[in-house]
C-alpha positions in Angstrom: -19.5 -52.1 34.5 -18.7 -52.4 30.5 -21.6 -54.5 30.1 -24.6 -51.4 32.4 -22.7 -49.0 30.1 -23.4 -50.9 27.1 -27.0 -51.6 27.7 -27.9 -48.3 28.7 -26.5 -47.0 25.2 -28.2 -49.8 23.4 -31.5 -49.2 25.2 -30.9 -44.8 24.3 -30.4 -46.3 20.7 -33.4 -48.3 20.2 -35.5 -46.0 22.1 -34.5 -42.8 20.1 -35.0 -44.9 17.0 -38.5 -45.3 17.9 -39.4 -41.8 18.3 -41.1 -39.9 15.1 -40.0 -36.7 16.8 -36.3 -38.0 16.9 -36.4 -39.1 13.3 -38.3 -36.7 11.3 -38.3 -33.5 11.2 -41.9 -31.7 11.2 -41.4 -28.4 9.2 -43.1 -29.0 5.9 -46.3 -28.3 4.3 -47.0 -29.5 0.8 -50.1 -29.1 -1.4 -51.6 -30.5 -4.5 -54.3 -29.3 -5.9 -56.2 -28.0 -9.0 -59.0 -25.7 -10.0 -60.9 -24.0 -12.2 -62.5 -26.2 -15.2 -66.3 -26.1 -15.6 -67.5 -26.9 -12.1 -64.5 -24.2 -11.0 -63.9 -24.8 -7.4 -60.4 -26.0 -6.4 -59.5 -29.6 -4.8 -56.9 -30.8 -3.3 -54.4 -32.5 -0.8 -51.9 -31.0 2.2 -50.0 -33.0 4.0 -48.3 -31.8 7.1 -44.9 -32.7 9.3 -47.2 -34.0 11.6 -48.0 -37.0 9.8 -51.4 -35.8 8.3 -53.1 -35.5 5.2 -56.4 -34.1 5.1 -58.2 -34.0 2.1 -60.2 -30.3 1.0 -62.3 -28.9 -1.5 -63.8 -25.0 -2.1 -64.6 -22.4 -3.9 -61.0 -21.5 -4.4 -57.5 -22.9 -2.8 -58.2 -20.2 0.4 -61.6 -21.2 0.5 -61.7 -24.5 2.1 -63.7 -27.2 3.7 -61.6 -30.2 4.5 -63.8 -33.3 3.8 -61.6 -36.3 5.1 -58.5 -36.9 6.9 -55.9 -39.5 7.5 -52.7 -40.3 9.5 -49.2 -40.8 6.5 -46.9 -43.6 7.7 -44.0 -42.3 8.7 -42.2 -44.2 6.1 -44.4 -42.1 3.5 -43.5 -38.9 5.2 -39.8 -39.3 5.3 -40.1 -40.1 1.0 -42.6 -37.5 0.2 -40.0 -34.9 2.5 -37.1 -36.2 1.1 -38.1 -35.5 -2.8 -39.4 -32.2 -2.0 -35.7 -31.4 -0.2 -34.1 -32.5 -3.3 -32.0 -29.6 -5.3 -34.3 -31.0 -8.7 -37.6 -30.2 -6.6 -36.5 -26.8 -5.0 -34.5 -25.5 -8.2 -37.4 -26.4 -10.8 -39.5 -23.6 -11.5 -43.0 -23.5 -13.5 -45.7 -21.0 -13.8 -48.7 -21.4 -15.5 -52.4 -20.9 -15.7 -55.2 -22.0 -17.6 -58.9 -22.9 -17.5 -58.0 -25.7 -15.4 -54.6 -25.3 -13.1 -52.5 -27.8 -10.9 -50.4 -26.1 -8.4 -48.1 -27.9 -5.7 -46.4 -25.4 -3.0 -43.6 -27.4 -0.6 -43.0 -25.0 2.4 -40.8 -25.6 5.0 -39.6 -22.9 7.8 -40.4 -19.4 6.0 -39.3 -20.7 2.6 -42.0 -21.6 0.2 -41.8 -22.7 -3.0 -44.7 -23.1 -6.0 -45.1 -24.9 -9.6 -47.9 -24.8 -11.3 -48.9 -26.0 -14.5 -52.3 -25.6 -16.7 -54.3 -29.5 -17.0 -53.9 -32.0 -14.3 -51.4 -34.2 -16.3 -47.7 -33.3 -15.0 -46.0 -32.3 -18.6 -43.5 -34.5 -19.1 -40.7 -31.9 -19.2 -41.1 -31.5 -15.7 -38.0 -32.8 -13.8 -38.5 -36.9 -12.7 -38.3 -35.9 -8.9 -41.2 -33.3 -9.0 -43.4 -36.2 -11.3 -42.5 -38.7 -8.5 -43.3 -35.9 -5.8 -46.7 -35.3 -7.5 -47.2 -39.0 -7.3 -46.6 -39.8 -3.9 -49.1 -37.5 -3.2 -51.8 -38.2 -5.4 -51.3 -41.8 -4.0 -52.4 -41.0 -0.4 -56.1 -41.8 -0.2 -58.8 -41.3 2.6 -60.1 -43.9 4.5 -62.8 -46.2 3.3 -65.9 -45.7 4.8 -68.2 -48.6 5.7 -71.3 -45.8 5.0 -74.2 -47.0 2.8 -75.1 -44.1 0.5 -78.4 -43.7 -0.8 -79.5 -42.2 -4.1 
């Protein structure tokens, strides 16, 4: 009898420690983007609870057309969601605009929060977590294509 009991809590464990849904939680949006500059126009990157990052461009932030998508690791997820939990992330506060503006918003349940900073280098004042968080997005990339463009 100790030995069912056992394996059916061994076999809950492994299979609950499979599940995304178990493991993450999926109630976080987080952008990075800039605009403005010569071309104007903003670009950008939002990744999603869900595991996605899609990949956008337009005329401005709320004028989008998203131009490539791709499916984060879950391994990814859980470090990009974990720096934009931390107290560094949610505490820092920056507000800036110039001719060309980088802006990253983490929102998660009706909270949202927004830096923004005028260039597309991160200052290096900024707090270490929001550099990193910045980071880890900006190293997501779309898929390769196997398309042959012609001039």
């Amino acid at each position: 009898m100790k030995q069912v009991v056992l394996t059916f809590l061994c076999l809950g464990a492994l299979s609950c420690g499979n599940s995304k849904q178990a493991t993450f939680p999926r109630d976080f949006k987080i952008e990075l983007y800039s605009y403005g500059g010569i071309a104007g126009g903003a670009t950008g990157i939002t990744v999603t609870g869900d595991g996605w990052a899609r990949f956008w461009s337009g005329r401005t932030a709320n004028l989008r057309t998203i131009l490539d998508s791709v499916e984060v690791d879950l391994q990814h997820l859980a470090r990009i969601d974990s720096i934009a939990v931390s107290e560094e992330v949610t505490a820092f506060h920056s507000e800036s605009i110039g001719d060309m503006t980088t802006v990253l918003i983490v929102q998660r349940g009706g909270e949202i929060h927004r830096v923004s900073f005028v260039g597309e280098q991160v200052p290096t004042l900024f707090p270490q977590p929001v550099k990193n968080l910045m980071s880890e997005l900006a190293n997501i990339h779309p898929p390769k294509t196997n398309i042959e463009r012609k001039p």
